[in-house]
C-alpha positions as CSV (number, residue, x, y, z in Angstrom):
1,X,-100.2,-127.7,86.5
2,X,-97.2,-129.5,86.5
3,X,-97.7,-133.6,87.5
4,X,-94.9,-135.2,89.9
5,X,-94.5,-138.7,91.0
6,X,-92.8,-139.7,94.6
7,X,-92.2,-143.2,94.7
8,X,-91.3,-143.6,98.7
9,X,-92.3,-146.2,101.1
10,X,-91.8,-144.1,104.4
11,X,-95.0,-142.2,104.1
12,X,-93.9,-139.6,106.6
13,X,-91.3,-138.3,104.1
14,X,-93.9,-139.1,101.1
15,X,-96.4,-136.9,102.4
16,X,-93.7,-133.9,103.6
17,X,-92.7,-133.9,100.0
18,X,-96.2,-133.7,98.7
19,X,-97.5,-130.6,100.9
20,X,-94.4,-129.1,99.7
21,X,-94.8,-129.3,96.4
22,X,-98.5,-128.9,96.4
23,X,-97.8,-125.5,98.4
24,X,-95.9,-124.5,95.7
25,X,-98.3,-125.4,92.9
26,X,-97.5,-128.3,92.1
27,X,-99.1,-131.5,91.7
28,X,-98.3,-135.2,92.8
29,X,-99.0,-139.0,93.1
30,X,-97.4,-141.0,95.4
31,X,-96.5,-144.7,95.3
32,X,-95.0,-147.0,98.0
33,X,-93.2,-150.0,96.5
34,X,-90.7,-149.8,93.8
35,X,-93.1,-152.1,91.3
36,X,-95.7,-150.1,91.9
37,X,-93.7,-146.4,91.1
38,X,-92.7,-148.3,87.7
39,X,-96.3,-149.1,86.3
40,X,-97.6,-145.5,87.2
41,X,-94.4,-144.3,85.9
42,X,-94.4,-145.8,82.6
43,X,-98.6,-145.8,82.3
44,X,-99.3,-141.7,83.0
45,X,-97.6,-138.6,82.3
46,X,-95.5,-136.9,85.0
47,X,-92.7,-133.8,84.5
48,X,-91.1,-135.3,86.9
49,X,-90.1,-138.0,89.3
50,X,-89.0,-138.1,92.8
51,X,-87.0,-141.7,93.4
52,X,-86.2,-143.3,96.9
53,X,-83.8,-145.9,96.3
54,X,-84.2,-148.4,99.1
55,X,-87.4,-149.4,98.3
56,X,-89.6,-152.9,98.6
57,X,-89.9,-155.0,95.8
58,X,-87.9,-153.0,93.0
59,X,-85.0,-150.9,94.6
60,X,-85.1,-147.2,93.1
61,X,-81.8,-148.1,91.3
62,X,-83.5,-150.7,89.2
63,X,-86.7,-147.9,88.7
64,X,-84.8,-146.0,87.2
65,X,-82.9,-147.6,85.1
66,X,-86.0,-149.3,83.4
67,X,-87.4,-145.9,83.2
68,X,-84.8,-144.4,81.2
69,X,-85.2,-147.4,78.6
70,X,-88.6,-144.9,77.5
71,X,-88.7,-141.7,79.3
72,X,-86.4,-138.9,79.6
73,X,-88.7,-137.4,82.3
74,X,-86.3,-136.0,85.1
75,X,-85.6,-137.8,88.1
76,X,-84.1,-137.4,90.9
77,X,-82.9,-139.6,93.9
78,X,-84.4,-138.7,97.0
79,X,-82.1,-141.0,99.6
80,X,-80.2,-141.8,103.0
81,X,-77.9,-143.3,100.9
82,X,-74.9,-141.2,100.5
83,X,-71.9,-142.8,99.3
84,X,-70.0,-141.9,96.5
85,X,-70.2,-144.9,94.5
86,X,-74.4,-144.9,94.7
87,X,-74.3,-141.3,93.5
88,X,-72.1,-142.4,90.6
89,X,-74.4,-145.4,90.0
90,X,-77.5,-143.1,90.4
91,X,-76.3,-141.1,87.1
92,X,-75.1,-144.0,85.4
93,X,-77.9,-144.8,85.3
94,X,-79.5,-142.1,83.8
95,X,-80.5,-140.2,87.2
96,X,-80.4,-136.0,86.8
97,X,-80.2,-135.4,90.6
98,X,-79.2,-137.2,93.8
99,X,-80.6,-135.8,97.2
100,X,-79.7,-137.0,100.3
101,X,-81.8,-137.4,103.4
102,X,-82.5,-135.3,105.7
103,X,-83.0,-132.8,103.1
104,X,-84.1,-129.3,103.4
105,X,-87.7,-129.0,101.9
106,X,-86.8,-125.8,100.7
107,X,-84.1,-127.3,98.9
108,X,-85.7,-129.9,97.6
109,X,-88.4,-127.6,95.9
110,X,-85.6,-125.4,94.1
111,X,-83.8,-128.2,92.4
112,X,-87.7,-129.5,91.4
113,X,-87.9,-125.9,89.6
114,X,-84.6,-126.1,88.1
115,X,-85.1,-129.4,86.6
116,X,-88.4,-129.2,85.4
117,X,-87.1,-125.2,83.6
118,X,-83.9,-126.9,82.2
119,X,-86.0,-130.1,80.5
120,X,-88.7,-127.5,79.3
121,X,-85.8,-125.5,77.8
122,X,-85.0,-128.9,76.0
123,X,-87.9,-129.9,75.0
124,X,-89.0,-126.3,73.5
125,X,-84.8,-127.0,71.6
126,X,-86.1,-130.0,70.4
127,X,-89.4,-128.8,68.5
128,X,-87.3,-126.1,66.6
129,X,-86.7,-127.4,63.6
130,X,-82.7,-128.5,63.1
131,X,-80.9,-129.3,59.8
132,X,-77.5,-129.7,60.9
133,X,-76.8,-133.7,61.4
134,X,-73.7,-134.5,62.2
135,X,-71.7,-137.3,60.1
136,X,-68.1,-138.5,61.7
137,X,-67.0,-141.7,60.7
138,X,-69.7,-143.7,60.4
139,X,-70.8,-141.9,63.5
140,X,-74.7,-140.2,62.7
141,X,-75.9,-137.6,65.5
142,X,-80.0,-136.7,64.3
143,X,-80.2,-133.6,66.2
144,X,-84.0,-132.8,65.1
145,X,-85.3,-136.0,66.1
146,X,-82.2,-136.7,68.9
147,X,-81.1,-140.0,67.9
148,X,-77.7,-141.4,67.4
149,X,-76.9,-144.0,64.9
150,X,-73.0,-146.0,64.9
151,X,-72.7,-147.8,61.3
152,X,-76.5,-147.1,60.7
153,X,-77.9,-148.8,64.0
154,X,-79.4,-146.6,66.1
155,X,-78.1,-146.2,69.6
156,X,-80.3,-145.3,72.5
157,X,-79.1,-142.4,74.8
158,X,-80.2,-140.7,77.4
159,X,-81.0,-136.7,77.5
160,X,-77.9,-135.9,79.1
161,X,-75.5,-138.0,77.2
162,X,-76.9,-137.0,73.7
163,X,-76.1,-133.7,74.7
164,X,-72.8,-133.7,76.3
165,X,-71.7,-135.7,73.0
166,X,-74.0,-133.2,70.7
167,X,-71.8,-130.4,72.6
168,X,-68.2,-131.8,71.7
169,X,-68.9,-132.9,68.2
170,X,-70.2,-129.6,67.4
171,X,-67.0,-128.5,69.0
172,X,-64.3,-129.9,67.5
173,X,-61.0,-130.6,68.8
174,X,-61.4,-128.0,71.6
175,X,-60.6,-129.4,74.9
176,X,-63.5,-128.7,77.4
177,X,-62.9,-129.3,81.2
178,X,-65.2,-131.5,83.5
179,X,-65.9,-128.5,85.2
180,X,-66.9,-126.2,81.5
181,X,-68.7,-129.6,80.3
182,X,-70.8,-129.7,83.8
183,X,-72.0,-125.4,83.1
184,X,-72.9,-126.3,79.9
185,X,-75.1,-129.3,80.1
186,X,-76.2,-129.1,83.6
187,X,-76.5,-125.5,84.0
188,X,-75.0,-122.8,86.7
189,X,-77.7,-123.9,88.9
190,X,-77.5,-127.3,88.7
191,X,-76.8,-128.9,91.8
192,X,-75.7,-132.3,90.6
193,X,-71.5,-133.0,90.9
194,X,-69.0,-133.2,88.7
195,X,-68.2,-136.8,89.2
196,X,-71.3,-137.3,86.7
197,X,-69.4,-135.5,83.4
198,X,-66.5,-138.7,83.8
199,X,-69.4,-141.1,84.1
200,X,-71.5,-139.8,81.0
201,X,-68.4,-139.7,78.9
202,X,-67.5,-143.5,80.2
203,X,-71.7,-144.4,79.2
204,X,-70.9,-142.2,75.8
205,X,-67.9,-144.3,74.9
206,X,-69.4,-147.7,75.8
207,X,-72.2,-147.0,73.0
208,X,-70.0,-145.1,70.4
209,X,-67.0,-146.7,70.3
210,X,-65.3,-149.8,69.0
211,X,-62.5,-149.9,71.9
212,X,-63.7,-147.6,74.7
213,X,-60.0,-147.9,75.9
214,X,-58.4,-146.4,72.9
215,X,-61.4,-143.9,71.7
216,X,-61.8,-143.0,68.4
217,X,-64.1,-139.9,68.9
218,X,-63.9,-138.8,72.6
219,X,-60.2,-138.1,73.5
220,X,-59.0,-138.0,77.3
221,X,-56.3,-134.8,77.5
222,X,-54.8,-135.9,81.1
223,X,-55.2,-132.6,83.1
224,X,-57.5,-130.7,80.9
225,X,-60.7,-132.4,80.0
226,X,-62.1,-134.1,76.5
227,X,-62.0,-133.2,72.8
228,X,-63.6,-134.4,70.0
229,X,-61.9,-135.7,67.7
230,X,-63.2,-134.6,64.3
């Protein structure tokens, strides 16, 4: 049976989203404060995490963030928050969904499905076993073991942005649109936006190259999309 965290401080909402998912089979544990979500986060095993961001203590921002440093569990924002720029912060940070409140139930239970099939999907990748690294320029993708290392030190990423760069450097120089880039990592049913493919290329560059501002590997064609430069 599948194990989900909420970390929400209204407990009206915290309990909705528990008889939901516990209808459906699922599982959960539910924690009120942000400090409090963190420890049970990084001390048990959950397939996924449900993440209010205004929280007490520890906002769900800073959660999150601190739980990507570890864990590529999935997590989504669950929040009344709904400006652009905290749904561009949300995946910055690592985030794989952003819901905002009121939410449909319903809703809320499909996107749990479709993350929790798409990380299984993943994971199950990630056991076969893979003997094609990828050597660019001092540039070393592990895709067994899904690491990155630039000039032999090893470079943490998340799951999303070692597979949006795993994608294009086993693409070279084809140019791939925000919108192709978003079908292939996130999936037709994704429900995510598009915004987050220019933010996990910007996070990508940050960690791969020397000037993010003149790339050496992840090339801008204005109009089009990215290519890899190979």
């Amino acid at each position: 049976m599948k194990r989900i965290l909420i970390v929400e401080d209204e407990m009206s909402i915290a309990e909705l989203e528990r008889d939901y998912l516990e209808i459906n089979g699922f599982t959960s544990d539910i924690a009120n404060a942000g400090d409090e979500g963190l420890q049970m986060a990084l001390s048990n095993e959950y397939d996924l995490i449900l993440l209010d961001v205004m929280l007490p203590v520890i906002d769900g921002f800073e959660v999150c963030k601190m739980i990507r440093k570890t864990n590529d569990v999935p997590i989504m924002l669950v929040t009344s928050r709904k400006e652009d720029i905290d749904k561009i912060r949300a995946f910055g940070l690592g985030a794989d969904d952003y819901v905002v409140k009121p939410f449909s139930p319903n809703e809320l239970i499909a996107r749990v499905k479709a993350h929790l099939a798409r990380y299984e999907r993943l994971v199950a990748k990630h056991r076969e076993p893979e003997n094609t690294d990828i050597y660019i320029r001092g540039l070393h993708i592990d895709r067994s073991d899904r690491r990155v290392f630039v000039n032999n030190r090893e470079t943490m990423f998340t799951t999303k942005e070692f597979d949006v760069l795993t994608f294009l450097a086993t693409n070279p120089n084809q140019v791939f649109s925000k919108d192709h880039l978003f079908e292939r990592i996130w999936g037709y049913d994704s429900m995510g936006e598009i915004s987050t493919v220019t933010v996990h290329i910007r996070k990508i560059r940050e960690k791969i190259e020397i000037d993010p501002s003149n790339p050496e590997y992840i090339e801008t064609i204005w109009g089009a999309g990215y290519r890899f430069k190979a």
